[in-house]
Residue, then its C-alpha position, 0 to 999 in steps of 0.5 A: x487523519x482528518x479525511x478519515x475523522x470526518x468520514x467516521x461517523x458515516x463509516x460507523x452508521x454503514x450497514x454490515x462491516x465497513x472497511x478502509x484501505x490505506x496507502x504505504x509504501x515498500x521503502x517503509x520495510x525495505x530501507x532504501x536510499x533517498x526515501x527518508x521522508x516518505x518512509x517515515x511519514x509511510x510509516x506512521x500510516x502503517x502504524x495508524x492502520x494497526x491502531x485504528x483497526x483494533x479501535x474499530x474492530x469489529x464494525x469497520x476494518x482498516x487495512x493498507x496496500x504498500x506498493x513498490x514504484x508503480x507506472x503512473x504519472x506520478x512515478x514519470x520523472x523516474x522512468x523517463x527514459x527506456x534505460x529508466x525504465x529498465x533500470x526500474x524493470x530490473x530492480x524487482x525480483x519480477x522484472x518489471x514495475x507495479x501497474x495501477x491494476x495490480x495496486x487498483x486489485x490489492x484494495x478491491x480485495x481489502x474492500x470486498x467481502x473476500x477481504x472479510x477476515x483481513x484486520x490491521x495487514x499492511x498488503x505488499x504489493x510490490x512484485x517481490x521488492x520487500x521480501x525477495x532477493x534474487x543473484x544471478 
């Protein structure tokens, strides 16, 4: 809130539509165990996109990307080992985890022009993990 309160003037004065690309995460949506305080918190930045983009509509957009785990540093703990890894692999419907790329892609598109009539989405770039169920 306060990194955005201080970049609204500047966002305001931009020539053409400004946009803003917030973070979420697919536990928001999804329920999932052991992530009680990151969805919660998630989802109040969810909450914060909505409002802000009808507030800033129509000079700046404000959008969010909710990924699934991704392979960055971060996420290390959790695929420590291959077994990890697989375990991690196998629990989205596209068998392997996010990349930086696939996230890094999701905002460019929220950015650019071809993100123009995007408003107030929360993007879920989660290889299928919010939506999709797949039994063998």
């Amino acid at each position: 809130m306060r990194s955005l309160q201080a970049c609204l003037p500047a966002l305001k004065k931009a020539g053409g539509v400004a946009s803003v690309v917030l973070f979420s995460t697919v536990a928001v949506q999804t329920g999932l165990p052991f992530h009680a305080s990151i969805a919660s918190a998630k989802g109040a930045v969810e909450g914060l996109t909505r409002s802000l983009a009808a507030e800033l509509a129509p000079k700046i957009r404000v959008n969010a990307v909710a990924p699934s785990l991704t392979d960055t540093p971060l996420a290390a703990s959790l695929l420590g080992s291959d077994e990890k890894r697989r375990a991690a692999d196998d629990r989205h419907p596209l068998k392997r985890i996010g990349q930086p790329g696939d996230i890094a892609a999701a905002a460019l598109l929220l950015l650019g022009e071809a993100g123009a009539w995007v408003r107030g989405q929360i993007l879920h770039v989660d290889g299928g993990m919010g939506t999709l169920r797949t039994f063998k």
